[in-house]
TIVO-2410 file (N, C-alpha, C; in nm, 3 decimals):
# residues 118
REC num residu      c1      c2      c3 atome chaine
REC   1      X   5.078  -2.771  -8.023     N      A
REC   1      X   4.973  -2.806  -8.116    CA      A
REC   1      X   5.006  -2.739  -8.249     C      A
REC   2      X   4.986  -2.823  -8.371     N      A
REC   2      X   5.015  -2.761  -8.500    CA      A
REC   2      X   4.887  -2.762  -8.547     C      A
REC   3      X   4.858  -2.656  -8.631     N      A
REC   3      X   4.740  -2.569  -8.720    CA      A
REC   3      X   4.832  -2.588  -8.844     C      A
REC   4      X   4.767  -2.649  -8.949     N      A
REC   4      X   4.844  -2.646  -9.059    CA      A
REC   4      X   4.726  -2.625  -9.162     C      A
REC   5      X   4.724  -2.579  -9.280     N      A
REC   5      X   4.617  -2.497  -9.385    CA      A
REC   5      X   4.698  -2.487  -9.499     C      A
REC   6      X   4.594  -2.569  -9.583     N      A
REC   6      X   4.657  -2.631  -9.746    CA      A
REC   6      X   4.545  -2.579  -9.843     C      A
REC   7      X   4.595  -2.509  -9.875     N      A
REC   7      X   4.479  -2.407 -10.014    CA      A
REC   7      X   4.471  -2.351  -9.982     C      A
REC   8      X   4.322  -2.293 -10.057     N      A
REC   8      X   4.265  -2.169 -10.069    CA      A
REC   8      X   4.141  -2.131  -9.952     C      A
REC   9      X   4.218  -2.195  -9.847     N      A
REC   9      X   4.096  -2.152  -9.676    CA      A
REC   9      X   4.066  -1.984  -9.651     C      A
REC  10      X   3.941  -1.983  -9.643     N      A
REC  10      X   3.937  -1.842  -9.641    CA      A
REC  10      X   3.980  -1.743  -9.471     C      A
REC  11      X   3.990  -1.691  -9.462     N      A
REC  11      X   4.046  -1.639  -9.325    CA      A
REC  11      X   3.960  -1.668  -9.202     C      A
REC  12      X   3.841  -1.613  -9.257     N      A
REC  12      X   3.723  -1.662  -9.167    CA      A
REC  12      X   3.718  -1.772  -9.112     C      A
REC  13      X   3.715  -1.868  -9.232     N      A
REC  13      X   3.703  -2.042  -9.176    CA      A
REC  13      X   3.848  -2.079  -9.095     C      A
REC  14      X   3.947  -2.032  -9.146     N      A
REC  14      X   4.035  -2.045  -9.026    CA      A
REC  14      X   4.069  -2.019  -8.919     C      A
REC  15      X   4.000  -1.869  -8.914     N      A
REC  15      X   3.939  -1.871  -8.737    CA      A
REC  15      X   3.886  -1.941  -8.640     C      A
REC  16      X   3.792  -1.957  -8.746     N      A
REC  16      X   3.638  -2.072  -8.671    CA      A
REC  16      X   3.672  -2.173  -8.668     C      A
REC  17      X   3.756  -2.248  -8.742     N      A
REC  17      X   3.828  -2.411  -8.746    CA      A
REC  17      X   3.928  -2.391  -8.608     C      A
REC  18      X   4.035  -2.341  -8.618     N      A
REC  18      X   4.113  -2.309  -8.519    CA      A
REC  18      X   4.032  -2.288  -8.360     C      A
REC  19      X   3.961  -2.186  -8.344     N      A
REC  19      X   3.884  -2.180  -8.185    CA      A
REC  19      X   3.799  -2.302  -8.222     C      A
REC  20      X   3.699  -2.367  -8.266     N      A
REC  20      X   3.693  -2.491  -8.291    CA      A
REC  20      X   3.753  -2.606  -8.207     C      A
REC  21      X   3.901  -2.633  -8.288     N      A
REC  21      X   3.995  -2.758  -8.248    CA      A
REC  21      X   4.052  -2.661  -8.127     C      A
REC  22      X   4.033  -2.559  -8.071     N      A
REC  22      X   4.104  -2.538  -7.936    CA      A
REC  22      X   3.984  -2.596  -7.857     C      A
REC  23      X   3.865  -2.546  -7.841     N      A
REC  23      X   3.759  -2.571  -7.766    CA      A
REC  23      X   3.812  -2.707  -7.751     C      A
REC  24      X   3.843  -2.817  -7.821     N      A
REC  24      X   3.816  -2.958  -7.804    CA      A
REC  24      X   3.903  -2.986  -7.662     C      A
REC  25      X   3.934  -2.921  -7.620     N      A
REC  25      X   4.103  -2.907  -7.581    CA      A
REC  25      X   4.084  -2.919  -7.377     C      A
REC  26      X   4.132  -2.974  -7.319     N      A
REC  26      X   4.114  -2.932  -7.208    CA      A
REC  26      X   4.247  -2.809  -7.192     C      A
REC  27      X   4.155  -2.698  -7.135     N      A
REC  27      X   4.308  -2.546  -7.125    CA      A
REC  27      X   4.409  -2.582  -7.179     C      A
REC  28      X   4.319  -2.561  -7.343     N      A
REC  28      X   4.400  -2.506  -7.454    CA      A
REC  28      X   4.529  -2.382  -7.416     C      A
REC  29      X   4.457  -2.294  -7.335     N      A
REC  29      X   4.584  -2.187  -7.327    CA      A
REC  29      X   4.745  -2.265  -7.259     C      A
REC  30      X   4.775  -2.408  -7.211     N      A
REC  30      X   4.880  -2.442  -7.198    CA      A
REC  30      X   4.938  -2.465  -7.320     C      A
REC  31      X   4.919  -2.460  -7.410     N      A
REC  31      X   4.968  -2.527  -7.536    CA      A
REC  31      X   5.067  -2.425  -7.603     C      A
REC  32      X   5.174  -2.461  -7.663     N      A
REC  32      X   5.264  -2.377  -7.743    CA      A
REC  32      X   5.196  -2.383  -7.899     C      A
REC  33      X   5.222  -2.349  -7.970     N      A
REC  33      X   5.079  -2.362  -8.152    CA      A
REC  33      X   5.233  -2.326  -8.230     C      A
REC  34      X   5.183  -2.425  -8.357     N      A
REC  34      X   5.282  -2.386  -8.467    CA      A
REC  34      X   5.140  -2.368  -8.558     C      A
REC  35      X   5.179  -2.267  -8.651     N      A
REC  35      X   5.088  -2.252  -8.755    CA      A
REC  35      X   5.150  -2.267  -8.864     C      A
REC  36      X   5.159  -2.353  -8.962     N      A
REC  36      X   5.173  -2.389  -9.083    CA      A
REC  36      X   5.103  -2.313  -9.199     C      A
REC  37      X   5.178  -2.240  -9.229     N      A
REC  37      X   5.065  -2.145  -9.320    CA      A
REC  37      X   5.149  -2.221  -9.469     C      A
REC  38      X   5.254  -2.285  -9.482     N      A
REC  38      X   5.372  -2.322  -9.606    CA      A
REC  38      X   5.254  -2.354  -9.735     C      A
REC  39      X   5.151  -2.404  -9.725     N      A
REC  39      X   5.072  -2.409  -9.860    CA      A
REC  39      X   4.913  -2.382  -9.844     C      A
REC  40      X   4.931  -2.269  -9.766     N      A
REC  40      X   4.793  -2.189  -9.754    CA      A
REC  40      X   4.809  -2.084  -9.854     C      A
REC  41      X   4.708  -2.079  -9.963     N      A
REC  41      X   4.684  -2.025 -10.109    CA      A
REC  41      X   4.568  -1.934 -10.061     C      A
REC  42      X   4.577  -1.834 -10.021     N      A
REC  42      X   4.485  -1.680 -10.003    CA      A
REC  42      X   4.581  -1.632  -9.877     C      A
REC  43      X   4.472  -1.515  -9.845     N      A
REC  43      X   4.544  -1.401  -9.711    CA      A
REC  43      X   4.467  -1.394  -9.638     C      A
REC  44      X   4.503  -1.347  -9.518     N      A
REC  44      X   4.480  -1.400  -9.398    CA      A
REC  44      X   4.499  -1.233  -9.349     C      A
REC  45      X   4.385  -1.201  -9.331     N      A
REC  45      X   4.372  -0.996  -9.315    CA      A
REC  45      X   4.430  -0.972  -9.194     C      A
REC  46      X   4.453  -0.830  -9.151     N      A
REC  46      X   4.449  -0.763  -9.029    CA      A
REC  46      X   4.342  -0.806  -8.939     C      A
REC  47      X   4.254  -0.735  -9.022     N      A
REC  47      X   4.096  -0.771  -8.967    CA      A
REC  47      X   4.091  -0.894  -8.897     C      A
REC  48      X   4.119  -1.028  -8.989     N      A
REC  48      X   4.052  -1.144  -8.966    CA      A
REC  48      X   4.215  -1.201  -8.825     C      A
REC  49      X   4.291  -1.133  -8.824     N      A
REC  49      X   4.410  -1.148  -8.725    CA      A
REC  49      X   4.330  -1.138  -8.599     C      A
REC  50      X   4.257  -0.997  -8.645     N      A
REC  50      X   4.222  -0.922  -8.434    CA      A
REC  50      X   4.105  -1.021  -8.425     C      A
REC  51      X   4.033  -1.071  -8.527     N      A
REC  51      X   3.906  -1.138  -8.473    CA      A
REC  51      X   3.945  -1.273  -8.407     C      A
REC  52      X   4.065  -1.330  -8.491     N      A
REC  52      X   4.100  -1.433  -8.408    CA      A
REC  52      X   4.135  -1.419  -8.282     C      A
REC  53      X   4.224  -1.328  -8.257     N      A
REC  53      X   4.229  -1.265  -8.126    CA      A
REC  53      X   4.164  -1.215  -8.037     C      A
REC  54      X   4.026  -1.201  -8.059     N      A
REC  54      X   3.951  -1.141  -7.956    CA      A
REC  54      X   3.902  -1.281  -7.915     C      A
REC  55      X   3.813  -1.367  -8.074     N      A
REC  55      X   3.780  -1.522  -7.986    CA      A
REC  55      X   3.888  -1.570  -7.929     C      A
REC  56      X   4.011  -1.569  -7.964     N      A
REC  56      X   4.101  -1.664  -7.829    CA      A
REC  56      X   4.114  -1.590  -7.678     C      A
REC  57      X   4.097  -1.452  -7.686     N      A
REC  57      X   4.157  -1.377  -7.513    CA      A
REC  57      X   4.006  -1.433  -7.469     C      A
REC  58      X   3.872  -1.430  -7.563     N      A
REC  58      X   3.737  -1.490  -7.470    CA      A
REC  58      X   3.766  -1.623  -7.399     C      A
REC  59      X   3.832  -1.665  -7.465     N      A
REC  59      X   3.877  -1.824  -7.443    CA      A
REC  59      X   3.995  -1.851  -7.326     C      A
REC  60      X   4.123  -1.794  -7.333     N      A
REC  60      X   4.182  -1.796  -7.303    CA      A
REC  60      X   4.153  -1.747  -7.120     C      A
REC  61      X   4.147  -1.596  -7.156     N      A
REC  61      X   4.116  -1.515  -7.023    CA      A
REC  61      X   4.283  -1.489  -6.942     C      A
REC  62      X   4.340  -1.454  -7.021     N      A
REC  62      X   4.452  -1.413  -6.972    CA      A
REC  62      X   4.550  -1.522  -6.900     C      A
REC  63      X   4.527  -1.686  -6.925     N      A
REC  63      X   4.594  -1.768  -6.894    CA      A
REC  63      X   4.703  -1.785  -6.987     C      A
REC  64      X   4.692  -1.756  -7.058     N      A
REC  64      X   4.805  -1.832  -7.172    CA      A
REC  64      X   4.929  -1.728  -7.178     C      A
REC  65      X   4.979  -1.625  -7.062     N      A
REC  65      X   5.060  -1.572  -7.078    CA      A
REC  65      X   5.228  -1.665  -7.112     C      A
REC  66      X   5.306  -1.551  -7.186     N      A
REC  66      X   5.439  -1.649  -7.215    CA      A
REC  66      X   5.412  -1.783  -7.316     C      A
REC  67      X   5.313  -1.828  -7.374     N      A
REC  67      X   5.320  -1.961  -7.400    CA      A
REC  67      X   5.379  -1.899  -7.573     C      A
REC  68      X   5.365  -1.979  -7.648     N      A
REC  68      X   5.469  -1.943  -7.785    CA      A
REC  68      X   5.396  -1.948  -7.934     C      A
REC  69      X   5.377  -1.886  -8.012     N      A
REC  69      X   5.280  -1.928  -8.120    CA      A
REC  69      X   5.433  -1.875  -8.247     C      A
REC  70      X   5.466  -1.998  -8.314     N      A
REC  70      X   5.538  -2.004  -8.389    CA      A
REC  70      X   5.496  -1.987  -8.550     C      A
REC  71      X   5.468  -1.914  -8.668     N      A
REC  71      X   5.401  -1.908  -8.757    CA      A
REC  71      X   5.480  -1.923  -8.906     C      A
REC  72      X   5.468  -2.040  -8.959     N      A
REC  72      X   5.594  -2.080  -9.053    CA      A
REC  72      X   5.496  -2.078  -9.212     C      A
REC  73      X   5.605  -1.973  -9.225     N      A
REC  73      X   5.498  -1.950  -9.407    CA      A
REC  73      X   5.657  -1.904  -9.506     C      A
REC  74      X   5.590  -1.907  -9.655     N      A
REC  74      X   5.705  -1.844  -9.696    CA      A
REC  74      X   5.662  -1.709  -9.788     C      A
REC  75      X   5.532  -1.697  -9.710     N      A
REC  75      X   5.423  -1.565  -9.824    CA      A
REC  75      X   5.477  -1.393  -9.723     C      A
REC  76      X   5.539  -1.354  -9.814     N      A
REC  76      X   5.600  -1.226  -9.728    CA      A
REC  76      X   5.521  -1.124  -9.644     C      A
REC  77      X   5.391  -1.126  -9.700     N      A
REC  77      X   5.221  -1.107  -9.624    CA      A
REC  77      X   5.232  -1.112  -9.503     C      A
REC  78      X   5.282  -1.234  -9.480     N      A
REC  78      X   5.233  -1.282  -9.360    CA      A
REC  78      X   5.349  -1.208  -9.263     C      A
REC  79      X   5.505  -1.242  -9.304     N      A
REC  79      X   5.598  -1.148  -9.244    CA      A
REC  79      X   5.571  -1.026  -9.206     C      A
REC  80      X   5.508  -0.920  -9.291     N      A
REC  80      X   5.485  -0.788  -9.317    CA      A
REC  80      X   5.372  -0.803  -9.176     C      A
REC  81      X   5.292  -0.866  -9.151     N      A
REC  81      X   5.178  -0.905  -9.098    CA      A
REC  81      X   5.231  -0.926  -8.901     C      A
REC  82      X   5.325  -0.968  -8.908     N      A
REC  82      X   5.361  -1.009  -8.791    CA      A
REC  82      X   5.368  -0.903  -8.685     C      A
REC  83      X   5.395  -0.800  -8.675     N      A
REC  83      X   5.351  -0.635  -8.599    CA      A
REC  83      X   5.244  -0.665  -8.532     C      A
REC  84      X   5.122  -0.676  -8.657     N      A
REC  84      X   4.984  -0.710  -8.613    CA      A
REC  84      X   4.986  -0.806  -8.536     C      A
REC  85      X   5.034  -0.940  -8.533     N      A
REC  85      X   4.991  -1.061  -8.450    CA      A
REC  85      X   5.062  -1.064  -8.325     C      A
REC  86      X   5.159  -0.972  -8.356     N      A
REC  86      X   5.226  -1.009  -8.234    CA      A
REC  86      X   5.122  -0.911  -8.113     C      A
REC  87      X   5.071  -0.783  -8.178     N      A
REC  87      X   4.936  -0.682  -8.102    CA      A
REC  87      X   4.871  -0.769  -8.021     C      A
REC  88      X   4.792  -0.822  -8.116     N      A
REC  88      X   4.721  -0.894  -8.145    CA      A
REC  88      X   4.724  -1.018  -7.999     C      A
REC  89      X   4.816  -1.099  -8.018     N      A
REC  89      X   4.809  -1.180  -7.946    CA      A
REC  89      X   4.944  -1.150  -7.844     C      A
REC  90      X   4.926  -1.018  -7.779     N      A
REC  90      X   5.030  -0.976  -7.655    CA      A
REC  90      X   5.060  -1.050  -7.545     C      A
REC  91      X   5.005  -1.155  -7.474     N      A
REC  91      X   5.022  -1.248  -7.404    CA      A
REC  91      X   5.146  -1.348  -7.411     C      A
REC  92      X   5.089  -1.319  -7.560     N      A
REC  92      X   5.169  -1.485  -7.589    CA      A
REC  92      X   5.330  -1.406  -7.695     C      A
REC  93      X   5.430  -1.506  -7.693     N      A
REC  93      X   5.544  -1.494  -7.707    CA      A
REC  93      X   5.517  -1.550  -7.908     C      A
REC  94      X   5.528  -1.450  -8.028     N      A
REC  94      X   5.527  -1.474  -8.134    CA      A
REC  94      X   5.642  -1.439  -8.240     C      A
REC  95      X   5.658  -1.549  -8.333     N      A
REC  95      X   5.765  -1.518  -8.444    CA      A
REC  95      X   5.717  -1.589  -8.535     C      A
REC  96      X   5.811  -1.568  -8.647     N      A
REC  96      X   5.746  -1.596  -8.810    CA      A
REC  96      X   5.857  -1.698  -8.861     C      A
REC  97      X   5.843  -1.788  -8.954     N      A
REC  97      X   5.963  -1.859  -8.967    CA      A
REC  97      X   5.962  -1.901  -9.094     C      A
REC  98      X   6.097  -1.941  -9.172     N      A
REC  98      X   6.056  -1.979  -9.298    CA      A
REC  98      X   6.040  -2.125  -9.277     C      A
REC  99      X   6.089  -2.178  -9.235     N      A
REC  99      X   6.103  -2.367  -9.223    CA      A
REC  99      X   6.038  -2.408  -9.119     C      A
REC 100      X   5.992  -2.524  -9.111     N      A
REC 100      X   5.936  -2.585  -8.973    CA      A
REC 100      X   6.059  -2.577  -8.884     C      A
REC 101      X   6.155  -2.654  -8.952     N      A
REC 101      X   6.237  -2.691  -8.826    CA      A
REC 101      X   6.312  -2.569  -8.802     C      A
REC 102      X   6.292  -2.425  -8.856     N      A
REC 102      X   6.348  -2.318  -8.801    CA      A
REC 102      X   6.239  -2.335  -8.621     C      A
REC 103      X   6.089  -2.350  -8.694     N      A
REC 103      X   6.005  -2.336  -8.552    CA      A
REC 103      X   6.020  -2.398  -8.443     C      A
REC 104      X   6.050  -2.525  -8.502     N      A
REC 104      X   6.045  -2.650  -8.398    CA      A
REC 104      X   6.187  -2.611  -8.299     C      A
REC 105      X   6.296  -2.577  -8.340     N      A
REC 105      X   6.396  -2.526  -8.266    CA      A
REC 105      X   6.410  -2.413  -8.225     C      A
REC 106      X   6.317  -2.339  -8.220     N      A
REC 106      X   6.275  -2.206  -8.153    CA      A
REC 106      X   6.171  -2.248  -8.009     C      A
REC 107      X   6.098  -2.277  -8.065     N      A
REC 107      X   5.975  -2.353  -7.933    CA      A
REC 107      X   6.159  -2.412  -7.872     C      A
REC 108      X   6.185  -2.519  -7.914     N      A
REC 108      X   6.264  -2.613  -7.803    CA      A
REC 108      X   6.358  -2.515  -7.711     C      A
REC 109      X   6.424  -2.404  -7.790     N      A
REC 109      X   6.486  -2.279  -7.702    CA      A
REC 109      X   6.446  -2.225  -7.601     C      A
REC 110      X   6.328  -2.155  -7.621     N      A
REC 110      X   6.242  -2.113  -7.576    CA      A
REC 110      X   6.151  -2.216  -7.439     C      A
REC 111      X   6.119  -2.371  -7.443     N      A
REC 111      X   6.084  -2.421  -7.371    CA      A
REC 111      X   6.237  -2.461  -7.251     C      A
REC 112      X   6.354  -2.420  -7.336     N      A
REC 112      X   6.461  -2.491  -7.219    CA      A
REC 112      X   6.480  -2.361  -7.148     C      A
REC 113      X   6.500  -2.237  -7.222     N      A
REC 113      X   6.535  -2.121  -7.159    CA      A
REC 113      X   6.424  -2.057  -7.033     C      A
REC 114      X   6.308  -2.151  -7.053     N      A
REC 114      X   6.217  -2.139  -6.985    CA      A
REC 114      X   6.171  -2.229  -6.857     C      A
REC 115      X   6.239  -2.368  -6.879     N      A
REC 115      X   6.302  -2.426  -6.755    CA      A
REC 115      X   6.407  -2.374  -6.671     C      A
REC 116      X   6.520  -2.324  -6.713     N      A
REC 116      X   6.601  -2.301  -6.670    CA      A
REC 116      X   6.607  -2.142  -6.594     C      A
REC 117      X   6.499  -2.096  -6.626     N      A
REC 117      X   6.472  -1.949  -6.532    CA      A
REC 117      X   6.361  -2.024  -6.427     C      A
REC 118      X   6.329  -2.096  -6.443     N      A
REC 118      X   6.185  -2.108  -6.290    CA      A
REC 118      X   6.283  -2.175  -6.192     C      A
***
């Protein structure tokens, strides 16, 4: 599933949009997530990181172990930031990317290297 955010979205609302479009979801926690941050115009806090993270582990409940959250920006913030998310969202398998298709061929690695061990 791709999350993609164009302007000036405030952190908050991208929480709440995001658990939002997961709810819609039948077990959302199977899903691998690319987040498109490439023309999201503001920052996206520590703070507003763990809150997303606490509504998704409510959500989740410890299913979504291993699954992959790929996060493609080119705001160095967000790089610097990645420590936190990866805390943050310990379950799940996270990296930062400059290009989509750096992401998209990371997930595909990651989903073969992950066939090929079960």
């Amino acid at each position: 599933m791709t999350f993609r955010y164009i302007g000036g979205i405030d952190g908050g609302d991208i929480n709440m949009s995001m658990i939002d479009q997961l709810m819609q979801l039948d077990r959302p926690w199977e899903y691998d997530n690319i987040v498109d941050m490439r023309r999201h115009e503001g920052t996206v806090t520590a703070g507003e990181i763990e809150d997303l993270a606490h509504r998704w582990q409510r959500l989740a409940q410890g299913r979504d172990q291993g699954r992959l959250i790929a996060i493609v920006s080119d705001d160095p913030l967000v790089f610097a930031r990645l420590p936190i998310s990866r805390a943050a969202f310990a379950n799940r398998v996270l990296e930062g990317f400059a290009l989509m298709e750096e992401a998209l061929c990371w997930i595909e690695e990651q989903r073969r290297e992950r066939r090929l061990s079960a």
